[in-house]
C-alpha positions as MATLAB code, in Angstrom:
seq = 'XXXXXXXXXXXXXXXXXXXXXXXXXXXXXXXXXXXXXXXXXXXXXXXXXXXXXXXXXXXXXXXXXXXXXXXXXXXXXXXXXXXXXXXXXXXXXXXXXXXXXXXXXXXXXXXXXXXXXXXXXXXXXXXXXXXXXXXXXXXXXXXXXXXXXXXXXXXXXXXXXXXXXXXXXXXXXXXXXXXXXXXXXXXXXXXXXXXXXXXXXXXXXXXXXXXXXXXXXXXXXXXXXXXXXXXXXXXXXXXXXXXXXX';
ca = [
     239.801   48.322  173.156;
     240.283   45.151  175.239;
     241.345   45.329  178.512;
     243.766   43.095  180.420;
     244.175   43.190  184.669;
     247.431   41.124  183.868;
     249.583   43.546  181.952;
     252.921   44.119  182.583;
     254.867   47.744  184.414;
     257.387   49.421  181.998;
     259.186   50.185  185.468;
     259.717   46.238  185.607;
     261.484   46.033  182.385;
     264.236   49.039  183.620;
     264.477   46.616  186.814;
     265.950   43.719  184.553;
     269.847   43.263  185.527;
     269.802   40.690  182.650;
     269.795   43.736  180.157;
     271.557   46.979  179.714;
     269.163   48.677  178.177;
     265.593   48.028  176.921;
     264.374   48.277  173.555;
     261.269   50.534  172.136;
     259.518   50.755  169.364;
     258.423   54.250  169.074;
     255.164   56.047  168.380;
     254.774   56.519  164.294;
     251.585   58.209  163.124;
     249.853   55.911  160.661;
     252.583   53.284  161.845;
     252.865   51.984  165.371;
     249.226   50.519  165.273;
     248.119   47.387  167.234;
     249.288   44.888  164.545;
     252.559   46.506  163.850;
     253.200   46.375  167.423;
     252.216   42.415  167.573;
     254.603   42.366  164.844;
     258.150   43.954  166.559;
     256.949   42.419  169.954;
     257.844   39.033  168.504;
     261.371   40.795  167.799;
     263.102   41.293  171.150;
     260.865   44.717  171.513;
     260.207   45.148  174.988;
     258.388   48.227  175.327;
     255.850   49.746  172.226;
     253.806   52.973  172.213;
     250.669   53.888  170.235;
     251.115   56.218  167.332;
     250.596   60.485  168.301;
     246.820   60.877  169.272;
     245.363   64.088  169.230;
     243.766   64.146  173.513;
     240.776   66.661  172.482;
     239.388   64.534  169.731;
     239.926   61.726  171.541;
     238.238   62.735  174.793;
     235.167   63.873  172.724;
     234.450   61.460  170.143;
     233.773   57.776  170.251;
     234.681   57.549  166.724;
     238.197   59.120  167.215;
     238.920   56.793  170.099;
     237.423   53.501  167.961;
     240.064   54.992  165.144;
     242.551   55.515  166.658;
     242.990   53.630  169.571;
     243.165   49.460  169.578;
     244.977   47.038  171.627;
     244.557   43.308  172.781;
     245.874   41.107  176.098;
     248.984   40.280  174.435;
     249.834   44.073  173.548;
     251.576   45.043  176.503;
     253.349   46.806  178.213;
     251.841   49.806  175.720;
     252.188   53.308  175.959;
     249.905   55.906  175.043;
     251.149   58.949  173.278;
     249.203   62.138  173.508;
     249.613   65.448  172.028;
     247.585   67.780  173.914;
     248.185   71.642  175.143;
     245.367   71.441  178.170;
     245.624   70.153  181.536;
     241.793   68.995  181.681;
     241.823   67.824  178.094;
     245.199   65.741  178.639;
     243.895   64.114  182.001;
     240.250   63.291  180.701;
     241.961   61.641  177.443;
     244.133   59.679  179.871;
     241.237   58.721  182.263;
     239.859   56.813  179.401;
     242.332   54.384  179.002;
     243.512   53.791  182.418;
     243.500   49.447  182.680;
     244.065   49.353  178.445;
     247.593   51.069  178.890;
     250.504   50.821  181.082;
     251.479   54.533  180.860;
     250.955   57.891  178.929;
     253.341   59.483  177.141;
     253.052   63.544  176.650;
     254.442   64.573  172.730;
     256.642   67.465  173.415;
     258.699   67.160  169.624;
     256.681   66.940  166.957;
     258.097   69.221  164.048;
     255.473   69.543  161.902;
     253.355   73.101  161.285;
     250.245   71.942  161.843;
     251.266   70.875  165.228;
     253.111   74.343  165.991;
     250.221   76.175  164.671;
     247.638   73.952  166.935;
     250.154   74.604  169.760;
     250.715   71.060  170.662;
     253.754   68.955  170.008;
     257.402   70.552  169.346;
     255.596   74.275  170.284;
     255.379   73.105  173.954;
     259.338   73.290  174.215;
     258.746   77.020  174.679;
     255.886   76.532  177.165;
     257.753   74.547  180.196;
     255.200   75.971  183.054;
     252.289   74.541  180.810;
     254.098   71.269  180.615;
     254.851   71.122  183.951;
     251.018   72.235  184.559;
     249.484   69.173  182.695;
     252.650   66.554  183.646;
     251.032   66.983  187.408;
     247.620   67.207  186.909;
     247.814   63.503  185.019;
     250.187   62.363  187.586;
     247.539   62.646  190.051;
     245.581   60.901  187.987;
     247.556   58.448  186.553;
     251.150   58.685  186.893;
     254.437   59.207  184.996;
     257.476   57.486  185.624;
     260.100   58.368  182.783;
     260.636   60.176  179.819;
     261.783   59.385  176.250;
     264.374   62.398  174.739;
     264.512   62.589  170.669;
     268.319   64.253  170.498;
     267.418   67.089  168.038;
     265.472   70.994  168.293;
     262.578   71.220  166.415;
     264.060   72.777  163.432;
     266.668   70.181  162.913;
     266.122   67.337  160.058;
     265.877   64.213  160.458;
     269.397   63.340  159.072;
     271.028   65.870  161.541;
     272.907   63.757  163.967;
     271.584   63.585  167.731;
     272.899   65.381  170.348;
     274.443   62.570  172.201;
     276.258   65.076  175.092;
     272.525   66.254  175.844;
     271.292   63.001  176.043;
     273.985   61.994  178.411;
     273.609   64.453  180.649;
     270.189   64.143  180.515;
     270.459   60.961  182.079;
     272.977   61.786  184.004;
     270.957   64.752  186.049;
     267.671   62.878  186.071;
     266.379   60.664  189.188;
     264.066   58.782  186.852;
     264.793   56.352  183.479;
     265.575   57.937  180.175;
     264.913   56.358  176.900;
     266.671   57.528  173.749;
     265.932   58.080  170.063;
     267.174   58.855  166.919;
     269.387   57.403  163.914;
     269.215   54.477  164.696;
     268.921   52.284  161.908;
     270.773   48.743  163.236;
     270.707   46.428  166.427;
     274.900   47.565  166.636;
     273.398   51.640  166.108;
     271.633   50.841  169.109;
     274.201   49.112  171.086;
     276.344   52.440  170.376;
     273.742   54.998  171.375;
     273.789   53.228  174.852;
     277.255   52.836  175.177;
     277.449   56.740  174.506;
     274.901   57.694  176.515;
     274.208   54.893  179.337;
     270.283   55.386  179.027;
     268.039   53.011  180.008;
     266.237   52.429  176.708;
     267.036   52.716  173.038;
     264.163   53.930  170.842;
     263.607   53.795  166.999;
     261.460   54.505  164.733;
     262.406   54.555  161.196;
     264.418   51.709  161.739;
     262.184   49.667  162.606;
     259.918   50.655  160.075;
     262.182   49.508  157.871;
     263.390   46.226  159.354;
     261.070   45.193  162.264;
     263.847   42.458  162.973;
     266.287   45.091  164.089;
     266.962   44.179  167.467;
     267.464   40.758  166.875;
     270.368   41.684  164.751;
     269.073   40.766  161.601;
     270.290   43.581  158.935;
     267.531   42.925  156.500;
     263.607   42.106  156.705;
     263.158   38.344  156.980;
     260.589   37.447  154.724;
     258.990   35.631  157.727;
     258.692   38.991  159.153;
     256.537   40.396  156.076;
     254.453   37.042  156.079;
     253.346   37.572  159.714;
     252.323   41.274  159.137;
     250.199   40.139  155.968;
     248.332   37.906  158.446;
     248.210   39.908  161.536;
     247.004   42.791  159.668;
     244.432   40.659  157.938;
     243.396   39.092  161.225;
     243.228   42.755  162.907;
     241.346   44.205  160.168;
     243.958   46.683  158.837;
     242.556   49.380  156.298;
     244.078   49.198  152.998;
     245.722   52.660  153.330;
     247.717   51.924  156.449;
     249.098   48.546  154.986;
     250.344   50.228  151.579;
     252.091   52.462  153.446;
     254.261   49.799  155.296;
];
């Protein structure tokens, strides 16, 4: 971890009159690691978050947090993501990384069985007084500002379309900034999700998995693009496995 007293507040970006909305590169397990993130940062991304960390094994092994956990002065501002289902757990994980991140971000959607059957991710959606339990006792640790809404229920796919009415009235009922994700796949997919919605941020993740140019418009991967990962993955020390996969 390196830690930087000059980072930037994500509350600063949702302050910019110069933009409508900002843009995010979401958290991808395997995928939104430190030189990924150097990557889309150099691609109008304004805001990037760390891929889903599991806060038990984080909190209680060194090797867990050296694994999984990396950033650098010019990573910033970076969000967290957590997946926890204990109060104490959640706020000792996030006590760890307080002046290395610039918030922490609470997985409430993950899909996947293992994560129902650990009773973390998507299987908090039915547990809102244990959400609201561990949302305070890190806020009086740390603090939360806003929250980022994937537009589908657990049990939907991943080419069901979002819920954009939700999403809007989401935004429209909350005091605090709302980000937005889902299918979007283009810089003008984005530019429609806001214009449906009025949120405050536009996330993506396959997207810009696939092109990490989107939001500068471009519709394909420059190959500059690929020849700055090679090196910034070389120059980060990348493992093998999580460079085939991109």
């Amino acid at each position: 971890m390196s830690n930087n007293s000059c980072r930037k507040s994500p509350l600063d970006l949702f302050n910019d009159s110069t933009k409508p909305y900002i843009n995010v590169c979401a958290p991808m397990v395997r995928y939104s690691k430190l030189p990924f993130r150097e990557l889309v940062r150099g691609y109008n991304v304004d805001l990037a978050y760390t891929p889903m960390i599991l806060a038990k094994e984080f909190k209680n092994s060194s090797f867990a947090r050296d694994f999984d956990f990396s950033t650098s002065p010019t990573d910033n501002p970076l969000i967290i993501q957590f997946a926890s289902n204990s109060p104490v757990e959640l706020t000792k994980a996030a006590e760890l990384v307080i002046g290395y991140v610039d918030g922490i971000d609470l997985n409430c959607g993950c899909p996947q069985k293992w994560a129902l059957n650990e009773g973390i991710g998507a299987h908090l959606i039915d547990k809102p007084e244990l959400v609201k339990d561990m949302i305070r006792t890190v806020k009086g640790s740390v603090g939360v500002d806003f929250i980022a809404i994937h537009g589908r229920t657990r049990r939907q796919k991943s080419t069901s379309p979002i819920d954009l009415d939700t999403i809007k009235l989401c935004k429209e009922s909350l005091q605090i900034p709302v980000i937005a994700n889902g299918n979007v796949f283009s810089l003008k997919d984005a530019n429609l999700l806001y214009e449906n919605t009025r949120v405050d941020g536009v996330m993506v993740a396959r997207g810009i998995l696939k092109n990490p140019a989107l939001f500068t418009g471009c519709e394909s991967t420059p190959w500059e693009c690929v020849d700055k990962f090679i090196k910034l993955s070389l120059g980060l020390g990348t493992t093998h496995y999580i460079f085939h996969h991109h």
